[in-house]
C-alpha positions as CSV (number, residue, x, y, z in Angstrom):
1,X,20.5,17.6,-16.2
2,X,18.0,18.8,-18.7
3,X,18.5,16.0,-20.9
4,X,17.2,13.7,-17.3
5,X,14.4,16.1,-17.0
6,X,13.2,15.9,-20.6
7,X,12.8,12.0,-19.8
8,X,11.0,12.2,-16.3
9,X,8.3,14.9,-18.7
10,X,8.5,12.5,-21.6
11,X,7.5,9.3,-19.3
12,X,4.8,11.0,-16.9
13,X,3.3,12.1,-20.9
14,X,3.5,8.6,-21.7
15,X,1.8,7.2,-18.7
16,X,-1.1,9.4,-19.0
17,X,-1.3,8.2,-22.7
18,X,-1.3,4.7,-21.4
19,X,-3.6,5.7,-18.7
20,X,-6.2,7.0,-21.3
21,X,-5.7,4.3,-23.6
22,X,-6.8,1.8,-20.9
23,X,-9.9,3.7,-20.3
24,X,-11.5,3.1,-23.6
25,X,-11.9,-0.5,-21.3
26,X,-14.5,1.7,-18.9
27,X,-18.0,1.2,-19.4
28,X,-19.7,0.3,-15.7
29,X,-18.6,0.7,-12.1
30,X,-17.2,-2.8,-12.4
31,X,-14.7,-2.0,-15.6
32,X,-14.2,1.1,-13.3
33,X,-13.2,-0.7,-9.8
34,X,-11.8,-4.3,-10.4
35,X,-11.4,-4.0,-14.4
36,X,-14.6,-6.5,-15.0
37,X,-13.2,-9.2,-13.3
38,X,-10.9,-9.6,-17.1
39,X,-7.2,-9.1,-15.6
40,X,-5.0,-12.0,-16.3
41,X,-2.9,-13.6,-13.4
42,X,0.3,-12.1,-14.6
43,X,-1.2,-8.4,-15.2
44,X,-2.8,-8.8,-11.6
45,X,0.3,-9.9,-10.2
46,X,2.2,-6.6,-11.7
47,X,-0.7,-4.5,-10.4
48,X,-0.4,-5.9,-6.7
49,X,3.6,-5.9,-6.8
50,X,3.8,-2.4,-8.1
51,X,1.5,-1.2,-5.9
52,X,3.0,-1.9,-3.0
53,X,6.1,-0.9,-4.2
54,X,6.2,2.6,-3.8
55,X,8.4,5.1,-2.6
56,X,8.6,4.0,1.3
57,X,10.1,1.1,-0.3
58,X,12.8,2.8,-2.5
59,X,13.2,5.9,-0.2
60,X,12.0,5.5,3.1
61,X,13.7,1.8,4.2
62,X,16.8,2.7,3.2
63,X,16.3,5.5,5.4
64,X,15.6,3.3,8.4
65,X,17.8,0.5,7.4
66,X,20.6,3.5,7.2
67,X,19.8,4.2,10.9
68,X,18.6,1.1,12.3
69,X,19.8,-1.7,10.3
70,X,17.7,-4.7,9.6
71,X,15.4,-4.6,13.1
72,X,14.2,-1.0,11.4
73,X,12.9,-1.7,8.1
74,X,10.1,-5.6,9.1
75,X,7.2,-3.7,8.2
76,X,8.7,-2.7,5.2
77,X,9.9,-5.3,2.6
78,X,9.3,-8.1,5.0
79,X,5.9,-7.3,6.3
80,X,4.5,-6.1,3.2
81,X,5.5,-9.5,1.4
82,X,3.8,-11.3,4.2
83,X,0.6,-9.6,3.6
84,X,0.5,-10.2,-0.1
85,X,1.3,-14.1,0.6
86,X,-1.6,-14.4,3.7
87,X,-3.9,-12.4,1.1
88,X,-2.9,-15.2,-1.3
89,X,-3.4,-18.0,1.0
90,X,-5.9,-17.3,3.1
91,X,-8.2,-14.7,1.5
92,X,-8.3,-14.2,-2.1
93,X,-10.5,-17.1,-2.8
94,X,-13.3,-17.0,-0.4
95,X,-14.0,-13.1,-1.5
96,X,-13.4,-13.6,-4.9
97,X,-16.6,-16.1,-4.9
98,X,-18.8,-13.5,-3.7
99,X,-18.4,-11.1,-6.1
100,X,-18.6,-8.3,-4.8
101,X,-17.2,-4.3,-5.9
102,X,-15.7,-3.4,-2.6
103,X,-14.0,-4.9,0.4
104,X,-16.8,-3.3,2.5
105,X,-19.7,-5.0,0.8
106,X,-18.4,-8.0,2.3
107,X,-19.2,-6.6,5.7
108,X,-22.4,-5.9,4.6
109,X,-23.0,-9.1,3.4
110,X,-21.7,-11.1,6.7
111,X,-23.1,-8.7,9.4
112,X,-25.1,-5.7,8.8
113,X,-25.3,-2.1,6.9
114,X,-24.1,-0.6,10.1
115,X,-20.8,-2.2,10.5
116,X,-20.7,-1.6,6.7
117,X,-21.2,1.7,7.6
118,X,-18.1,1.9,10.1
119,X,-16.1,-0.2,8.1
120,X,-16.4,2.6,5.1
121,X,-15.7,5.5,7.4
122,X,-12.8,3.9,8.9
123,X,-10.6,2.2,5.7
124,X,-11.4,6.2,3.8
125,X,-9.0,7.9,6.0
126,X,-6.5,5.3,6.8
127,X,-5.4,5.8,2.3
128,X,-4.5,9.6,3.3
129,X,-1.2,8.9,5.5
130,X,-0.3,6.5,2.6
131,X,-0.9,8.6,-0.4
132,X,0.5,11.2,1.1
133,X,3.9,9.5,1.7
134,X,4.2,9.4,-2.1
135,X,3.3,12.6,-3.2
136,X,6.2,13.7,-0.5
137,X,8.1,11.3,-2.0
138,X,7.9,12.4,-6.2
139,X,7.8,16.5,-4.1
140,X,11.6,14.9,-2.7
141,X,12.5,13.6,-6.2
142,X,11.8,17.2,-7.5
143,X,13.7,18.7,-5.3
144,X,16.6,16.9,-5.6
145,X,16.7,17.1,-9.0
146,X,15.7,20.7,-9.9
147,X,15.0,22.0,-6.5
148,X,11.5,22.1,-6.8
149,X,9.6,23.6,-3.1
150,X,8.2,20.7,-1.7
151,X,4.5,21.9,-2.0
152,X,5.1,22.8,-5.7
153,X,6.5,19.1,-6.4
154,X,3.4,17.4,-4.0
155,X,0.8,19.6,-6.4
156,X,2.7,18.0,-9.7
157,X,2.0,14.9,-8.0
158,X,-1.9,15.3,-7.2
159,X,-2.2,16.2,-11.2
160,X,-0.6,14.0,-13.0
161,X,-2.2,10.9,-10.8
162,X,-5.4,11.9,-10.7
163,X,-5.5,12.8,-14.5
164,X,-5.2,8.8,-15.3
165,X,-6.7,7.7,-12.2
166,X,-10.0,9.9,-13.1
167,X,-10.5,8.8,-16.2
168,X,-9.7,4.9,-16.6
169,X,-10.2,3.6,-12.5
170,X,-9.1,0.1,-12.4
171,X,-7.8,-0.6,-16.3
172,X,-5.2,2.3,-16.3
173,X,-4.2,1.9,-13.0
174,X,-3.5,-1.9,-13.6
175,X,-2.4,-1.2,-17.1
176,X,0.2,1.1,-16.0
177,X,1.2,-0.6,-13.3
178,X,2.3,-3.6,-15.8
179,X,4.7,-1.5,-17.7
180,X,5.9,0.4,-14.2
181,X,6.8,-3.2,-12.8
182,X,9.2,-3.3,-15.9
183,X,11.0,-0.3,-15.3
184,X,11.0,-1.0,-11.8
185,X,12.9,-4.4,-12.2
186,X,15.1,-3.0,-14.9
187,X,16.3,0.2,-12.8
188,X,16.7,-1.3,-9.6
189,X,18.4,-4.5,-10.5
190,X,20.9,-2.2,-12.9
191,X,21.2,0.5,-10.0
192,X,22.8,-2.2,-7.4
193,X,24.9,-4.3,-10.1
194,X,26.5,-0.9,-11.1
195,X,27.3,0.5,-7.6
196,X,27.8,-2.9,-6.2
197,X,30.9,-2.7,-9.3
198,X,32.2,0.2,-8.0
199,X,32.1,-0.3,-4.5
200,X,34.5,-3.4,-5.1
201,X,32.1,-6.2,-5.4
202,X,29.5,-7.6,-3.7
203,X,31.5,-9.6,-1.0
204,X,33.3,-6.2,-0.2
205,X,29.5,-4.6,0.2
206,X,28.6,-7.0,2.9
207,X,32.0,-7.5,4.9
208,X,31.8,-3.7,5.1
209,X,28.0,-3.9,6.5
210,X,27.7,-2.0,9.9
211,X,27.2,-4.6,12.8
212,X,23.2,-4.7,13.0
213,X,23.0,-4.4,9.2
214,X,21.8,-8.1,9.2
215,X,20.1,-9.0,12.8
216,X,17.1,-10.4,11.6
217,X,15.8,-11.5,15.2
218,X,15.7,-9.4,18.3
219,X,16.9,-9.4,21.0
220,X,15.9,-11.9,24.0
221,X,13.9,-9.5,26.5
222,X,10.1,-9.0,26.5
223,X,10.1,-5.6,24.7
224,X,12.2,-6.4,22.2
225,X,10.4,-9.0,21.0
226,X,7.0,-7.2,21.5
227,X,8.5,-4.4,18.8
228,X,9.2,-7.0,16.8
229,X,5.6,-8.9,16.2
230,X,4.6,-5.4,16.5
231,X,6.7,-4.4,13.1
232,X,5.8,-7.3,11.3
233,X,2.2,-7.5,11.7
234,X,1.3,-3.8,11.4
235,X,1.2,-4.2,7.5
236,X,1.8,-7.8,7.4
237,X,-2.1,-7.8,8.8
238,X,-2.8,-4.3,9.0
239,X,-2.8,-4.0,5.1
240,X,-5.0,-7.2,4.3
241,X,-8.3,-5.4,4.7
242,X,-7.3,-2.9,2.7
243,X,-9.8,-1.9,-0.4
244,X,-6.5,-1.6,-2.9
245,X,-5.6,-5.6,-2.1
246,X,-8.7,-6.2,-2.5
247,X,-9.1,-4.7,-5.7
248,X,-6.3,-5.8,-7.3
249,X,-7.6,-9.6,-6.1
250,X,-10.8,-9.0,-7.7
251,X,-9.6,-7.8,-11.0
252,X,-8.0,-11.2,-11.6
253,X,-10.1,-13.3,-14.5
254,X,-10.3,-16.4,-12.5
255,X,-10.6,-17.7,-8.3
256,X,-7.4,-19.4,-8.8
257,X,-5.4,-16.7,-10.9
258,X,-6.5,-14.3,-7.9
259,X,-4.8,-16.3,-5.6
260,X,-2.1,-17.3,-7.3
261,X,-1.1,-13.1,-8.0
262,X,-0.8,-12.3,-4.8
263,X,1.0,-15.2,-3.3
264,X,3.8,-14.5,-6.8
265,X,3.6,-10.6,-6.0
266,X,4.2,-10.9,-2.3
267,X,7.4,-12.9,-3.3
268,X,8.5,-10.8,-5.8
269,X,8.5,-7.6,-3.4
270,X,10.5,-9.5,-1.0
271,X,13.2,-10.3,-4.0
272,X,13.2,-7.1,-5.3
273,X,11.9,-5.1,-2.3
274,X,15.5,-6.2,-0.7
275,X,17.8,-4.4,-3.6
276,X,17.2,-0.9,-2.0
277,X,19.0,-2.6,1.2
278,X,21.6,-3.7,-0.9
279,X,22.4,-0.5,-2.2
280,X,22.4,1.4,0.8
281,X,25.2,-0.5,2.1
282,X,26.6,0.1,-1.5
283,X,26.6,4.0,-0.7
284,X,28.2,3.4,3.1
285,X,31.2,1.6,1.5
286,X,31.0,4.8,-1.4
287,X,30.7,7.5,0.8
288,X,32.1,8.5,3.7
289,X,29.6,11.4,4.4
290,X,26.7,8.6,3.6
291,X,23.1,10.0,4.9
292,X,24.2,13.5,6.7
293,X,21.7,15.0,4.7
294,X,18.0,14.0,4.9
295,X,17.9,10.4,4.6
296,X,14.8,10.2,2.4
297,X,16.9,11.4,-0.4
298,X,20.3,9.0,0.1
299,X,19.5,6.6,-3.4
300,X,18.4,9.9,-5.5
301,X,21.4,11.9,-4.5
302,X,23.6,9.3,-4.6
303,X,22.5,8.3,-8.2
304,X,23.3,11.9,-9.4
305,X,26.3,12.1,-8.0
306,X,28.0,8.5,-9.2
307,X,26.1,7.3,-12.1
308,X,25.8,8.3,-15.8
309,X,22.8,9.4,-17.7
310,X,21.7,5.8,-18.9
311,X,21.6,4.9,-15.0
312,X,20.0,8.1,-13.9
313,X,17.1,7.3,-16.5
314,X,16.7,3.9,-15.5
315,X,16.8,4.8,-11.8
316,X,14.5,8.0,-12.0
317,X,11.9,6.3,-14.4
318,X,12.0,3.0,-11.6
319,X,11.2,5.4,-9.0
320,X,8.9,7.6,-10.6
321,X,7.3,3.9,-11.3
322,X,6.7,3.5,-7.9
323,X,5.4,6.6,-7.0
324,X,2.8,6.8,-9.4
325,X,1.7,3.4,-9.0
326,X,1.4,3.1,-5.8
327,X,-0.8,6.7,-5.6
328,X,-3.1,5.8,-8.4
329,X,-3.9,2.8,-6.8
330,X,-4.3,4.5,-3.5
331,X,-6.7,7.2,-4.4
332,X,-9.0,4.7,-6.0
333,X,-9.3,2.4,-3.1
334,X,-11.2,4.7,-0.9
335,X,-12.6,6.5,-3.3
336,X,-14.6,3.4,-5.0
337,X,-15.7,2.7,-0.8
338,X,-17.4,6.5,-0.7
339,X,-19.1,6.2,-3.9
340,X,-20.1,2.6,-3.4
341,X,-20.9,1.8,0.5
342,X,-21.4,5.9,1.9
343,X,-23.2,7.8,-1.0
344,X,-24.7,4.9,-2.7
345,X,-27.2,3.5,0.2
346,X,-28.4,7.5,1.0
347,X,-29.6,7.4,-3.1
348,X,-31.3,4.2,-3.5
349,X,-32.3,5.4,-6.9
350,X,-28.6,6.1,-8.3
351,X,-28.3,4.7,-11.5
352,X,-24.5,2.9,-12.4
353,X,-23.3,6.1,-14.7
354,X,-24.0,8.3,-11.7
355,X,-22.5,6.4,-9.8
356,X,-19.4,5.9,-11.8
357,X,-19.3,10.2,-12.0
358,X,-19.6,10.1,-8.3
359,X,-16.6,7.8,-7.7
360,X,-14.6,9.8,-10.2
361,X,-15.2,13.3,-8.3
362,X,-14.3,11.2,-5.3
363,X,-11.0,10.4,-6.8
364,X,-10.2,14.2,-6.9
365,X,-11.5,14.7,-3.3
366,X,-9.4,12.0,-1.7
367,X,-6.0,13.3,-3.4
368,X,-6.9,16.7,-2.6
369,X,-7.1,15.9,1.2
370,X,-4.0,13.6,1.2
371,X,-2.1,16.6,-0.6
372,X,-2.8,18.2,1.8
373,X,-2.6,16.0,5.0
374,X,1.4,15.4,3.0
375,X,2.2,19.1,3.5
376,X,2.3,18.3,7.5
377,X,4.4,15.1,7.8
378,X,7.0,14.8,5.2
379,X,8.5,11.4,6.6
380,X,7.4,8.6,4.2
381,X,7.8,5.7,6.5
382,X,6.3,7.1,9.3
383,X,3.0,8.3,6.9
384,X,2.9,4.5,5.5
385,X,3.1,2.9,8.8
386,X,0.5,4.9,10.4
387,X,-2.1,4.3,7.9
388,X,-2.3,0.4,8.7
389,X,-2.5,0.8,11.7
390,X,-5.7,2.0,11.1
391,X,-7.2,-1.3,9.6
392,X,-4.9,-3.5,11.7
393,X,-6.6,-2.7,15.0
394,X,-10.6,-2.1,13.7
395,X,-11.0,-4.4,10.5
396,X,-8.7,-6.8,10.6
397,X,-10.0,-9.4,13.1
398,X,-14.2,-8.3,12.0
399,X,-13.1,-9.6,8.3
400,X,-11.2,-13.1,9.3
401,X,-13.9,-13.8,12.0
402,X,-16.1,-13.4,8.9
403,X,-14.7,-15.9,7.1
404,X,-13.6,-18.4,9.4
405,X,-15.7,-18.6,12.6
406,X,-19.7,-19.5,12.2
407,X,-20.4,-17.8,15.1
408,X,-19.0,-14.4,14.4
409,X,-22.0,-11.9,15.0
410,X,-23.3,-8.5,13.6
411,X,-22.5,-7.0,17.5
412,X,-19.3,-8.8,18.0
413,X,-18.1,-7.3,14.5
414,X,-19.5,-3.9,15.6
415,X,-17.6,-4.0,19.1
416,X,-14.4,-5.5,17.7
417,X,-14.1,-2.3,14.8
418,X,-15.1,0.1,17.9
419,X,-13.0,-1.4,20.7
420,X,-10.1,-2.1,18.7
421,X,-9.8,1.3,17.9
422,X,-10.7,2.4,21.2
423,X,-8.1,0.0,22.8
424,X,-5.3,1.7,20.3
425,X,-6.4,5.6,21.4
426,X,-6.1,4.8,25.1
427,X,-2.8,3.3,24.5
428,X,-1.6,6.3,22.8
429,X,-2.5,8.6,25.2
430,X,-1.5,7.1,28.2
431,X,1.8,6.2,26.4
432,X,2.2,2.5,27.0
433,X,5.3,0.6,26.7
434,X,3.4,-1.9,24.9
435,X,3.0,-1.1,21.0
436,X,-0.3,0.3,21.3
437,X,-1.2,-1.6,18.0
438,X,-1.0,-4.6,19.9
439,X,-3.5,-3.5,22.6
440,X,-5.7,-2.7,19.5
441,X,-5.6,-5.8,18.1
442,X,-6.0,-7.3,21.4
443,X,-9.2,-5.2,22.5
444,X,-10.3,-6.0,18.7
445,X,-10.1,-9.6,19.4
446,X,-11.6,-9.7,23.1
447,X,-14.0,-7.5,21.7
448,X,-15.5,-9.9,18.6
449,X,-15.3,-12.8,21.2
450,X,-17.5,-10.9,24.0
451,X,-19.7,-9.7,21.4
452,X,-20.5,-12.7,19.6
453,X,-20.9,-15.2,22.4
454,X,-23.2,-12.6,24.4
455,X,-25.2,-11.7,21.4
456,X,-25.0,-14.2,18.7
457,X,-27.6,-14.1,15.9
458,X,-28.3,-15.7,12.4
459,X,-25.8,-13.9,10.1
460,X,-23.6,-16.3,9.2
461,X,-26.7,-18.9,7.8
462,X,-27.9,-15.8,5.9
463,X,-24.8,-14.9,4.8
464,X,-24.6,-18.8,3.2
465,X,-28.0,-18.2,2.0
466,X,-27.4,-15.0,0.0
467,X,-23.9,-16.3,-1.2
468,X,-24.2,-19.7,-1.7
């Protein structure tokens, strides 16, 4: 055991030595948020994959898949992949051309400062529920490995990201997320050959699957099929207008590399994204006690318990990977949208340095409060679900109308971010048996329709003018 811990210290020294050798790159706000537009495609690609591959990936699907089998775990690989791809398709080129530091600007640019505004104020608190899942997650790893308090392991957490994250933005966080994809890959692949081996094979793995371990479809009543759009659409399209997309997009060196990074990223999570699965069922054939203890912690314990030291370091440093990735990249997302599109406009006068310093103090304020939020919900799923929900039913159908219909206007954006939202609260209270995401998205849509057609206006032919 000391020997394991004496890695885990020796790698989180070595990413923050990566993470400060990356910021010798920082010089503007733009080295800062999207790396100066200098990342190549396969360094982007890395970024986006390892990003999204965090610890509700490793820890919290297998937790659902344990419990519900394949219908549990569509948001999570299969939904995030989808996003990545759509992002690839669909959206990474038109917002690449308009250069632009933040997701937000772009509202700002299409409609007005106002729905800028909103758009600010709602994406900043949809990263908490997300960041927090991983500082529960590396709190988790703690304690199963040296029985670390939970709060104890989620302040070790808050540190050690926000120590890189401060200092280098955008180039350590894209830097380190390029060597983290490694050990991800490695640890994960040589996690499921080994256990697959010593459960008797692969073919042995799946013939012992439990019944709905592979029921990709639902079933055929109205419900069951609303769950399931529900599940694959709440980060499928609930994550593309998301500022850490975004700004792993825009960090790309060319239009085409941009695109071409998220599409390969999105299919690389759903290759690799599907090995925690894999290995799950590895630990039902393995154990016969498999998940009576909190379910969040099945792979971690299960590595202890059945693999040597070698494994143990390649699973630990995969996972520890993951975590820090995908909360570095997290706290800078929202943090680059206070300093640029909330602070910014009040000081007209705010010279780039200052506002560099002010995005930095921001990364501190954002971890702080998702430290905290990750003190009152300790299920990582749950936490990662919940915040894209938040874009899903507010941004989501303001930023596609944007791009694709002319005649998307500055109130229809405004009432689509408000009554989407809106539509989503009443649903929750009341207690529908509809996913209340999908009345969100609904009242989003109605709601940019009504808008637009009743009061249309010129923005889209000044939005041309100013972009081209």
């Amino acid at each position: 055991m000391s020997t394991l811990l004496i890695f885990i210290v020796v790698y989180l020294l070595i990413t923050l030595l990566i993470g400060w050798w990356a910021a010798r790159r920082v010089h503007n706000t733009q080295d800062y948020v999207i790396a100066g537009r200098r990342m190549p495609m396969l360094v982007a690609a890395c970024a986006l994959f390892a990003t999204w591959y965090g610890s509700e990936t490793i820890m919290g699907a297998p937790a659902k898949y344990s419990e519900e089998g394949l219908q549990g775990v569509m948001e999570d690989p299969f939904g995030s992949s989808l996003c990545l791809i759509l992002v690839g398709l669909f959206f990474a080129r038109p917002l690449y051309r308009l250069n632009i530091l933040t997701l937000v600007d772009f509202f700002k640019l299409r409609f007005s400062r106002r729905v800028e505004t909103i758009a600010a104020i709602f994406i900043v608190p949809s990263y908490f529920g997300w960041i927090a899942a991983q500082m529960v997650a590396m709190a988790l790893l703690l304690n199963v490995l040296v029985g670390i308090d939970l709060p104890w392991g989620i302040f070790i957490c808050l540190v050690v990201v926000v120590m890189y994250t401060y200092v280098g933005g955008m180039w350590s966080v894209s830097v380190t997320d390029f060597v983290q994809t490694i050990m991800i890959i490695i640890g994960m692949v040589a996690l499921a050959v080994l256990l697959a081996d010593e459960a008797g094979g692969v073919q042995k793995v799946l013939e012992s699957a439990p019944e709905n371990a592979f029921q990709f479809f639902p079933e055929r009543d109205l419900q069951s099929m609303l769950a399931y759009f529900a599940a694959w659409i709440t980060i499928g399209l609930g994550s593309i207008p998301q500022q850490d997309v975004f700004q792993r997009v825009m960090s790309a060196k060319s239009e085409k590399s941009s695109a071409w990074a998220s599409i390969i990223s999105g299919l690389m999570y759903l290759t690799i994204g599907l090995l925690p699965l894999f290995i799950t069922l590895c630990g039902k054939v393995l154990y016969t006690d498999f998940g009576n203890d909190d379910p969040q912690k099945i792979i971690p314990t299960m590595v202890l318990k059945h693999t040597g030291l070698v494994m143990q370091i390649l699973f630990f440093g995969a996972l520890l990977s993951a975590i820090l990735s995908t909360t570095a990249g997290a706290i800078l997302a929202p943090a680059t949208i206070i300093g640029e599109n909330l602070i910014r406009p009040i000081y007209r006068k705010m010279t780039d340095q200052m506002l560099l310093r002010t995005m930095r103090f921001s990364v501190v304020g954002v971890a702080v409060c998702s430290a905290v939020m990750a003190t009152t919900n300790t299920n990582i799923y749950e936490l990662v679900a919940d915040s894209s929900i938040l874009s899903l039913v507010s941004l989501f159908v303001p930023l596609t109308a944007g791009l694709y219909w002319k005649r998307a206007s500055d109130m229809g954006a405004l009432l689509s971010i408000l009554g989407g939202m809106g539509g989503w609260i009443v649903g929750e209270i009341f207690e529908t048996t509809t996913p209340t995401l999908l009345i969100g998205l609904g009242s989003s849509i109605a709601f940019m329709i009504l808008g637009s057609l009743m009061m249309p206006d010129k923005t889209y032919g000044e939005f041309k003018e100013k972009t081209g």
